[in-house]
C-alpha positions as CSV (number, residue, x, y, z in Angstrom):
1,X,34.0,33.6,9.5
2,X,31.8,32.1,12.3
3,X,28.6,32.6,10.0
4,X,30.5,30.6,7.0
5,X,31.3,28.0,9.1
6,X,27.4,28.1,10.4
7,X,26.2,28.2,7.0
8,X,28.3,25.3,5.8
9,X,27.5,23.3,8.9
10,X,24.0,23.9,8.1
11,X,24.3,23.1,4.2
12,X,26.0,19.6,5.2
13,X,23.5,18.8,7.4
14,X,20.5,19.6,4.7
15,X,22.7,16.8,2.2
16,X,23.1,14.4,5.2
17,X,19.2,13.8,5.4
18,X,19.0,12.5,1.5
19,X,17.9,8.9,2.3
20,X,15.8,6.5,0.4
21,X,12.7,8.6,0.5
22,X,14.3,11.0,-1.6
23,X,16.4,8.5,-3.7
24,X,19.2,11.2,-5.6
25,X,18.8,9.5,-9.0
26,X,18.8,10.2,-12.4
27,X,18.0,6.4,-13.6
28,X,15.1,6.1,-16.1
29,X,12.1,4.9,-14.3
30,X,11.4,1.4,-14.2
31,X,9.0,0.4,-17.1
32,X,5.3,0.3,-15.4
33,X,2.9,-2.4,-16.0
34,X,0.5,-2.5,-19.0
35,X,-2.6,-1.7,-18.5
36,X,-5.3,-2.8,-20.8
37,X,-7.9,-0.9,-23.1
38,X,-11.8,-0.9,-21.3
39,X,-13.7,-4.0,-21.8
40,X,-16.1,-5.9,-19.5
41,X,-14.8,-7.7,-16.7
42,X,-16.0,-10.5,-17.9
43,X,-13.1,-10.8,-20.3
44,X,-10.2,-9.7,-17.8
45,X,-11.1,-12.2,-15.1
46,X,-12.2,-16.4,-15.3
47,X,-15.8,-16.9,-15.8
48,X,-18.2,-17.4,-12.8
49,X,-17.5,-20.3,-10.9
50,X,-17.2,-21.2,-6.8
51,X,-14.4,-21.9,-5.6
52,X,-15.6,-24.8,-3.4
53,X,-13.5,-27.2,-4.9
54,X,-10.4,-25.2,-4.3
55,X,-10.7,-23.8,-0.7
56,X,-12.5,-24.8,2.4
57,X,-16.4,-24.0,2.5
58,X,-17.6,-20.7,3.9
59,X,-18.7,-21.0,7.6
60,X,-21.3,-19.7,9.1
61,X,-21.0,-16.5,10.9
62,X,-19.3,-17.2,14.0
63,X,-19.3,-20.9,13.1
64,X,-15.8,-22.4,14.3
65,X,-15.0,-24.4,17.2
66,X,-13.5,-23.2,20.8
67,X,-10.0,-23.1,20.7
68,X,-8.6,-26.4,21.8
69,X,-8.0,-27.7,25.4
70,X,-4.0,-27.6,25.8
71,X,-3.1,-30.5,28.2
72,X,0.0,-28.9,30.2
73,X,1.6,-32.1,31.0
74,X,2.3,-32.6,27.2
75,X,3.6,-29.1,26.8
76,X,5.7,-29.3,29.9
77,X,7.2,-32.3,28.6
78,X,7.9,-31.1,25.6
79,X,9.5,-28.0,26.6
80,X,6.7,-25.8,25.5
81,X,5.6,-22.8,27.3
82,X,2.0,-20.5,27.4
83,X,1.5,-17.1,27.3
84,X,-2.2,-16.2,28.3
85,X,-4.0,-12.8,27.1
86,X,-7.1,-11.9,27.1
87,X,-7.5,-12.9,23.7
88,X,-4.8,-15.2,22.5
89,X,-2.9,-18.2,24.1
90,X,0.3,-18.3,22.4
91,X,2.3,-22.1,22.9
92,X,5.7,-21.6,22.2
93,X,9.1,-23.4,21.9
94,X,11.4,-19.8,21.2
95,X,12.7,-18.4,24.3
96,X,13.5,-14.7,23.4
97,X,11.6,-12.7,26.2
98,X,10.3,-10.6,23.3
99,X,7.7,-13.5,22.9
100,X,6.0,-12.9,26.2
101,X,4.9,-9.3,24.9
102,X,2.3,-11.5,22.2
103,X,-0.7,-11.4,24.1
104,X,-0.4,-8.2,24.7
105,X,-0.3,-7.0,21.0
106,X,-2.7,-9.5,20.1
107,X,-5.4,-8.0,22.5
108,X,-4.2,-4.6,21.3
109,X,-4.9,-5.3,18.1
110,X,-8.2,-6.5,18.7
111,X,-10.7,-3.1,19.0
112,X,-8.4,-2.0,15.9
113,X,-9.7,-4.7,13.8
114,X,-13.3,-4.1,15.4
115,X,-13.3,-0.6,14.7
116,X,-11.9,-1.2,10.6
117,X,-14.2,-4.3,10.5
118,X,-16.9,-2.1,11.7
119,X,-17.7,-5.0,14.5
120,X,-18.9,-4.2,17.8
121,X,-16.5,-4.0,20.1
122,X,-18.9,-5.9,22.8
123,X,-19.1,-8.9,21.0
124,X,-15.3,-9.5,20.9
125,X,-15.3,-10.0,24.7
126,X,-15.0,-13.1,25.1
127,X,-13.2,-13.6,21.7
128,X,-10.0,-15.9,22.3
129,X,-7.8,-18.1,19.7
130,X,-4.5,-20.2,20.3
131,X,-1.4,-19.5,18.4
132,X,1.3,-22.1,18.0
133,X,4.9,-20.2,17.3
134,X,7.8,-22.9,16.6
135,X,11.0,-22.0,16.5
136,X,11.6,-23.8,13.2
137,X,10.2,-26.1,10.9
138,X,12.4,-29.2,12.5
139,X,10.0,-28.6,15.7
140,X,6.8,-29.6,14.0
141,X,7.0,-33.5,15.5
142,X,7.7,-31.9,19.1
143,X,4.3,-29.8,18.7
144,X,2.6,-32.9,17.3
145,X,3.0,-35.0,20.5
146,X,2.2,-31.9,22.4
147,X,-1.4,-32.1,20.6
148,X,-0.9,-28.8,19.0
149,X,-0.4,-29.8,15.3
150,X,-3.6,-31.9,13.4
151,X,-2.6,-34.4,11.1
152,X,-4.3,-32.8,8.5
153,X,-2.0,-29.3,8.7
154,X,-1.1,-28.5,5.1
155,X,2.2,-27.0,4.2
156,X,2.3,-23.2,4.6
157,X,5.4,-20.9,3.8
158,X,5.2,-19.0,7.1
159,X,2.1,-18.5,8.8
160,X,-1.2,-20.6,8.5
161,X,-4.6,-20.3,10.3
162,X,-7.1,-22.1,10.4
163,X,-11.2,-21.8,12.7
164,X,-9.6,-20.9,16.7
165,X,-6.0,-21.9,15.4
166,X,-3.0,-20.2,13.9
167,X,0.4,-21.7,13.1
168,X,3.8,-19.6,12.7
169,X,7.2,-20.3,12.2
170,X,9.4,-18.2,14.0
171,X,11.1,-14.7,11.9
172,X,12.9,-11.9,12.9
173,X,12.1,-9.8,15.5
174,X,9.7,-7.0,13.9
175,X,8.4,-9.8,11.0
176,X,7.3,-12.6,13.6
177,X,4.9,-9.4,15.3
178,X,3.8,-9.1,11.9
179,X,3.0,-12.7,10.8
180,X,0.9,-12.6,14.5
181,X,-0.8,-9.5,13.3
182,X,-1.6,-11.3,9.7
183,X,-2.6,-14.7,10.8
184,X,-4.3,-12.4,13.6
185,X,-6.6,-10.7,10.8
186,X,-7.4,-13.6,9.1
187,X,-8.9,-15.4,11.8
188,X,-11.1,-11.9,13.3
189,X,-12.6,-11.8,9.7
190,X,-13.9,-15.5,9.8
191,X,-14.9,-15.3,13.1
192,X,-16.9,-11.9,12.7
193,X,-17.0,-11.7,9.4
194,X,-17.9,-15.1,8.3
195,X,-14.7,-14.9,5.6
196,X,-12.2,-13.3,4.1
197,X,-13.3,-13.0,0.8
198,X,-10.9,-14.3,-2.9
199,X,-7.0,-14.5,-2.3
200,X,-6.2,-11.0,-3.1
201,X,-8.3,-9.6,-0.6
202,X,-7.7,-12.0,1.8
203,X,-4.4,-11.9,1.7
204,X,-4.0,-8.2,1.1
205,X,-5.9,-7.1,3.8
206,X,-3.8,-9.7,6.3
207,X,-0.8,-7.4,5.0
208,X,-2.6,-4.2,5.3
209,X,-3.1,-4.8,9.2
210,X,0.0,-7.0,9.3
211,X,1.6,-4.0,9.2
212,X,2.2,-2.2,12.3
213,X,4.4,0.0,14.3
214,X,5.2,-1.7,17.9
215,X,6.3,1.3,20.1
216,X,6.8,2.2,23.9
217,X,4.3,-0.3,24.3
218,X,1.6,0.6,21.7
219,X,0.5,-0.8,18.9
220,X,-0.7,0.8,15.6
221,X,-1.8,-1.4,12.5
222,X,-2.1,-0.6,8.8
223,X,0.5,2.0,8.3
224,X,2.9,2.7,5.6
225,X,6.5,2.4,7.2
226,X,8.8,5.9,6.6
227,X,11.8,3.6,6.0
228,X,12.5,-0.1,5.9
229,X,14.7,-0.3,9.0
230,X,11.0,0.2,10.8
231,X,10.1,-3.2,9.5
232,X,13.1,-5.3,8.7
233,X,12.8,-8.6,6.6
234,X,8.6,-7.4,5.8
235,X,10.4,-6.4,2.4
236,X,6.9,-6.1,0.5
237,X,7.6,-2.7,-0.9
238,X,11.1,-4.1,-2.1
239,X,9.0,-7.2,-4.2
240,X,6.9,-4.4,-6.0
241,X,10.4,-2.3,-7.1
242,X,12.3,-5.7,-7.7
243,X,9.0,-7.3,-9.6
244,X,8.9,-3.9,-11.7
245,X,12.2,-3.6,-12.8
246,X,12.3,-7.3,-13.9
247,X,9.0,-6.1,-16.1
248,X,6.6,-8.3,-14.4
249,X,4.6,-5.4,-13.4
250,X,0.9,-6.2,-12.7
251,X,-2.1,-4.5,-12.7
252,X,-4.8,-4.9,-10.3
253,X,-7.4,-7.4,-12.7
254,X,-4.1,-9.3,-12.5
255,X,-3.7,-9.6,-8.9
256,X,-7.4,-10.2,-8.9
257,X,-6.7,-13.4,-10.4
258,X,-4.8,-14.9,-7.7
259,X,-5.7,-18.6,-7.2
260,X,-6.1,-20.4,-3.5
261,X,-1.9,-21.8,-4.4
262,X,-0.5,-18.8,-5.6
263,X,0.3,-17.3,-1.8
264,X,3.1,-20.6,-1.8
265,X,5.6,-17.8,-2.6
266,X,6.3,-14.5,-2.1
267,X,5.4,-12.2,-4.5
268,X,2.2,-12.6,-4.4
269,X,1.8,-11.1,-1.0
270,X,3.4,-8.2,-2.1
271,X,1.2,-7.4,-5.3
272,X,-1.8,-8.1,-2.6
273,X,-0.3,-5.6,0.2
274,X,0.1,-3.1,-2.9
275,X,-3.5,-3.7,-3.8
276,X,-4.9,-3.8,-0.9
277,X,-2.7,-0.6,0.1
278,X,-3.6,1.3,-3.1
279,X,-7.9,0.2,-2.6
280,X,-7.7,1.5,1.2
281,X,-6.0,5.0,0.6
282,X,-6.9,6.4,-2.9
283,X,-9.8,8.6,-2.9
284,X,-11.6,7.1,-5.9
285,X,-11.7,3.4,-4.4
286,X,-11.3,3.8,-0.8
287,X,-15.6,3.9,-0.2
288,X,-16.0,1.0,-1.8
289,X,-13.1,-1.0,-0.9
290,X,-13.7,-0.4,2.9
291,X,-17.5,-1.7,2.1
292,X,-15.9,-5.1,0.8
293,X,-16.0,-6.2,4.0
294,X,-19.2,-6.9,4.4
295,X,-19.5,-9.8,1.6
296,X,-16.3,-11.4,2.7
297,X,-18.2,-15.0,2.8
298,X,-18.3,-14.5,-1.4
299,X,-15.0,-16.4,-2.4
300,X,-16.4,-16.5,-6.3
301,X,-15.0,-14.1,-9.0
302,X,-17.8,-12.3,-8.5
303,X,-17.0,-10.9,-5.5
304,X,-14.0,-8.8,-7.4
305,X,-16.7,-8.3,-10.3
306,X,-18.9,-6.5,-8.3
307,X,-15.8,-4.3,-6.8
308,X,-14.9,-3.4,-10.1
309,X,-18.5,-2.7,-11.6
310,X,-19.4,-0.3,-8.7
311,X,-15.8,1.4,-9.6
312,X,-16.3,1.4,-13.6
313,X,-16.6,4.9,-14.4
314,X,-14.0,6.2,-12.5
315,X,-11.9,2.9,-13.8
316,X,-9.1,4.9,-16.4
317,X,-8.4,7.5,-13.7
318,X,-8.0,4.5,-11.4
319,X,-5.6,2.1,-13.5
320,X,-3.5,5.7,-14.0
321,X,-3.1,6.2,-11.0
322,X,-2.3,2.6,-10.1
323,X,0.6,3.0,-12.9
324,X,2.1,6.0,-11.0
325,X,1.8,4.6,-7.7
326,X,3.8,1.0,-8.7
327,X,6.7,2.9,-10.4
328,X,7.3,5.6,-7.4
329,X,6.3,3.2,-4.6
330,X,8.6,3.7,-2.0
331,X,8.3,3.7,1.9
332,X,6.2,6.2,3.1
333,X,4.1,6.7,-0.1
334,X,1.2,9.3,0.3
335,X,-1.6,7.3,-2.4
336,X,-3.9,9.9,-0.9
337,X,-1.9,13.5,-1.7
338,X,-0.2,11.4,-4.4
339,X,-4.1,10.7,-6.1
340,X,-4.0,12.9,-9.7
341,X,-6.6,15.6,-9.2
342,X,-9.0,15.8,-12.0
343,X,-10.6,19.3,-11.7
344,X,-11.5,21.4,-12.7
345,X,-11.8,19.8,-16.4
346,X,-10.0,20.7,-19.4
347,X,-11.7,23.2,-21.6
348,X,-11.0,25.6,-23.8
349,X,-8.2,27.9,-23.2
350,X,-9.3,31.7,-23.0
351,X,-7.8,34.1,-25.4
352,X,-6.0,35.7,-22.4
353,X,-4.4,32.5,-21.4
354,X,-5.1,30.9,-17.8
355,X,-3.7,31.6,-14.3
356,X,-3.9,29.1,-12.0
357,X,-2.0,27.6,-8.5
358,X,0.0,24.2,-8.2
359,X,-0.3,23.4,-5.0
360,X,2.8,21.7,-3.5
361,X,1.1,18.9,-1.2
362,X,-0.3,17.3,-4.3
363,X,0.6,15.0,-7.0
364,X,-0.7,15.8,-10.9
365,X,-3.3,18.6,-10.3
366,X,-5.7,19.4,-14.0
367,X,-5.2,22.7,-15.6
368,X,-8.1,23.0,-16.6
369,X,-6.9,23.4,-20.3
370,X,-7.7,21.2,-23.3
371,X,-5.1,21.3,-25.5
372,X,-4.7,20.6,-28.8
373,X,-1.9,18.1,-30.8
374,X,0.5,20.1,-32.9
375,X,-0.3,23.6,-31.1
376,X,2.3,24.9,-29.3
377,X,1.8,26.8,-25.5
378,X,3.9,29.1,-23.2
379,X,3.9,28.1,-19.8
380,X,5.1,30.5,-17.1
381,X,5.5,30.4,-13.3
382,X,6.6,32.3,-9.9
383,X,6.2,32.6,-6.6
384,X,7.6,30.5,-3.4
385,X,6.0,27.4,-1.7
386,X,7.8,25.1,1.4
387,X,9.0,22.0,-0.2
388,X,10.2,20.3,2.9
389,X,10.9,20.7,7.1
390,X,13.7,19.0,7.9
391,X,16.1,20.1,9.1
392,X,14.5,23.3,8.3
393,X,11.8,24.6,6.2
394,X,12.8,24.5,2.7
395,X,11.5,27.6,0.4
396,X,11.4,26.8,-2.8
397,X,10.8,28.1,-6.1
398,X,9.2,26.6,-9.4
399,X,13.1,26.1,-10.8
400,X,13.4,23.2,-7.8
401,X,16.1,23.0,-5.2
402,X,19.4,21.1,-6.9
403,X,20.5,20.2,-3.7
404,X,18.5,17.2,-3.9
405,X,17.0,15.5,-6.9
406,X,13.7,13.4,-7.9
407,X,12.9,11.5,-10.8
408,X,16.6,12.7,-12.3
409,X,15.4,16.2,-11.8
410,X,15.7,19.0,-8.9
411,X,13.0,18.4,-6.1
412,X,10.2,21.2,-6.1
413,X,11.0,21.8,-10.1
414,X,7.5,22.1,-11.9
415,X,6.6,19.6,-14.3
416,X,3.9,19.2,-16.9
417,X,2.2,16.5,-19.1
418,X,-0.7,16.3,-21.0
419,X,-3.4,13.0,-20.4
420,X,-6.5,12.2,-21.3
421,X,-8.0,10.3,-18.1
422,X,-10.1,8.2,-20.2
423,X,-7.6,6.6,-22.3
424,X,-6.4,3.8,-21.1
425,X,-3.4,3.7,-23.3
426,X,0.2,1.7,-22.2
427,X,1.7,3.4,-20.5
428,X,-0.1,6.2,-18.7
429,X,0.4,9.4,-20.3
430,X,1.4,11.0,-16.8
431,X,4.4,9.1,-16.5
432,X,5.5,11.1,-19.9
433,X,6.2,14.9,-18.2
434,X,8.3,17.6,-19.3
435,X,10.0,20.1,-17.2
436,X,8.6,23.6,-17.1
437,X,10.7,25.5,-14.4
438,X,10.4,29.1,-14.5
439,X,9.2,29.1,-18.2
440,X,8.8,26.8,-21.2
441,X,7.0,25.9,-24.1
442,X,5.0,22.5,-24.5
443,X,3.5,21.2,-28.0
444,X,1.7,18.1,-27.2
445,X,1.7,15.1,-29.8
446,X,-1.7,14.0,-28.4
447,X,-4.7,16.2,-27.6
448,X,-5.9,16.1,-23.7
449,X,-5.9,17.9,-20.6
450,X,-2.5,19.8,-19.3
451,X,-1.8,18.7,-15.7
452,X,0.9,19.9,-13.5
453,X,3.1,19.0,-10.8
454,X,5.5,20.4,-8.4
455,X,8.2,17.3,-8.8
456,X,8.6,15.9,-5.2
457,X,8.0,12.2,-3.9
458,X,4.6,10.8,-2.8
459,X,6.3,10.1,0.7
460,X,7.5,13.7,0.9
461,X,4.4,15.8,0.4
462,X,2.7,15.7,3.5
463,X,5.3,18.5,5.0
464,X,4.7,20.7,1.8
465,X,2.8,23.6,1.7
466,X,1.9,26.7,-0.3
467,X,1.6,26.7,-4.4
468,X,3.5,27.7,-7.6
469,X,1.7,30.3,-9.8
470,X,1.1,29.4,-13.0
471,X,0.1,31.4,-16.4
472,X,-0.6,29.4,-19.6
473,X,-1.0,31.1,-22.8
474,X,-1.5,30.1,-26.3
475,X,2.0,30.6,-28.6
């Protein structure tokens, strides 16, 4: 009786965990966006021009103005207050207590940005800005007679920056640390950097260390929250889902596109944290995306032609993988384990069929099989891999676990599709599986290569381990 009890404690516990990493749904997926056939880049993005006309010249390395000279008479008299770090000044009218912990992120955050900037850390030394955080948009006149808002401050949504300067309207608690963060970023990369390169960039990598965990008095930038009560009102994976399911879906030319206006609203800093997110992590585009950094000064098209040029071959694999990424995005998405693995190649399948491993810590992983349209093939598997850890170690055979579901189907189920990573076709082929279990048979309507997956969320597979076996054999 006591081990019942035990065993029923411990099966209500395992279905208490389900949260929104490992959503149980059996909804259709959202429809991705399209992605278009190879051409040049020339034809996906505007022709060659500067943006000059349209945002504020390129400085010169370095080339911005000291921080201003607060007078603390004005501030006093305002009802201002100044928190001094080593590298920020923060003038403020909001009195939560949580403010006076600013400087201290802020210098925190500095060797982070040095070391992902690749700047030395000796020359930020004597690197200090001011920050201006009002408590609302009413307060602007109050900070203008305090000397700490130019007449020529254009309208921003939340955060602006601008040389030695950054202005920011007062959020929610974990959002306002993140706006710091952001407007933090964009002015280390003019100041070091000479730039911040075209919108999408800009803006995307403002997110990408905008987003940070703030814990027991440490500080750790660019991460992908595990769950959105980590980083209440930041909501930017919640704009790609909600942008997605209304079809408006973009591809990464699109968000290429952005103009110096189009960050007015929100959505657009969500496309460019998914961007920017995607570029950083995946293993075909994280090299050269990093390496973006060093022609930040470029604001032209060209900047995002180059990109894409020195990325061309591996482009399809790329946009595929983009596809899968937009329509499971969820908090804690894995883009690295989550990236399809193209080898070994598809080739000919031997007259004795194929053996092979699935491993359970990756997404789609190649058979190695070309197969043809029409033909029809027996896939079999066995054996037992760890699917997940908490609350303990979940064993798991290629049939799945129905005590949770993914994608409408049991987690740890094997799944199969067949793709051809060079077509670029709408939508990608991967997103098109079947379910294979224990055993089933798969005619494909197109020929390709057979890839296979162990059906479990990008944000789950990190605490996966082992492989399904796998025998595929001609009918």
């Amino acid at each position: 009786m006591l081990r019942t009890l035990v065993l029923v404690i411990g099966l209500i516990s395992i279905i208490a965990v389900s949260n929104n990493t490992f959503a149980q749904t059996k909804k259709a997926p959202p429809k991705p966006p399209a992605s278009p056939p190879p051409r040049a880049l020339g034809d996906l993005l505007d022709p060659p021009r500067a943006l000059g006309d349209l945002l504020d010249p390129p400085r010169a390395l370095g080339d911005f103005p000291p921080p201003p000279r607060l007078d603390d008479a004005k501030l006093k008299a305002a009802g201002l207050r100044k928190l001094i770090g080593t590298h920020l000044t923060l003038v403020t009218d909001v009195p939560d207590k949580e403010i006076d912990e600013f400087p201290t992120i802020f210098d925190q955050a500095v060797p982070q940005w040095a070391a992902y900037f690749g700047v030395d850390i000796a020359n930020t030394k004597n690197w200090h800005i001011v920050g201006y955080l009002l408590k609302d948009k009413d307060q602007t006149t109050k900070f203008a007679e305090a000397g700490c808002v130019p007449a020529d401050l254009p309208p921003f949504l939340n955060g602006y920056q601008k040389g030695a300067e950054f202005w920011l309207y007062d959020q929610p608690a974990y959002y306002r640390r993140h706006l710091l963060l952001h407007e933090g970023t964009h002015a280390f990369m003019a100041h070091f950097l000479g730039g911040g390169g075209p919108p999408w960039f800009s803006e995307g990598l403002a997110e990408l260390m905008g987003t940070h965990s703030w814990k027991e008095g440490r500080l750790q930038l660019n991460i992908m929250p595990a769950q959105k009560e980590d980083v209440p009102f930041w909501g930017r994976v919640k704009i790609v889902q909600n942008e997605l399911a209304a079809n408006r879906g973009m591809m990464p030319i699109d968000i290429m596109k952005y103009g110096p206006h189009a960050h007015l609203k929100n959505e657009p800093y969500g496309w460019s944290w998914a961007a920017a997110y995607f570029f950083d992590r995946h293993p075909l585009t994280a090299k050269s995306f990093r390496a973006l950094n060093k022609n930040v000064s470029n604001r032209s098209v060209d900047f995002s032609r180059e990109f894409y040029n020195e990325l061309l071959a591996d482009w399809p694999a790329i946009l595929q993988d983009w596809q899968l990424f937009v329509t499971e995005l969820d908090y804690g998405y894995d883009v690295g384990r989550a990236a399809t693995t193209h080898s070994p190649l598809g080739g000919p399948l031997p007259a004795a069929g194929k053996k092979l491993k699935v491993a359970a810590d990756r997404g789609w992983q190649s058979a190695g099989v070309a197969v043809e349209a029409g033909k029809t093939y027996r896939i079999t598997a066995s054996g037992r891999f760890q699917i997940a850890k908490q609350p303990l170690p979940w064993e798991c055979e290629p049939n799945g676990i129905t005590l949770r579901y993914y994608q409408g189907q049991p987690l740890g189920i094997l799944i199969a599709s067949v793709s051809d990573p060079a077509d670029s076709g709408t939508p990608a082929a991967l997103l098109r599986w079947q379910v294979v279990g224990l055993e089933t048979e798969l005619t494909p309507e197109k020929a390709g290569t057979l890839y296979l997956r162990l059906n479990e969320n990008p944000a789950g597979m990190a605490d996966n381990s082992g492989h399904a076996d796998v025998e595929v054999r001609r009918k």
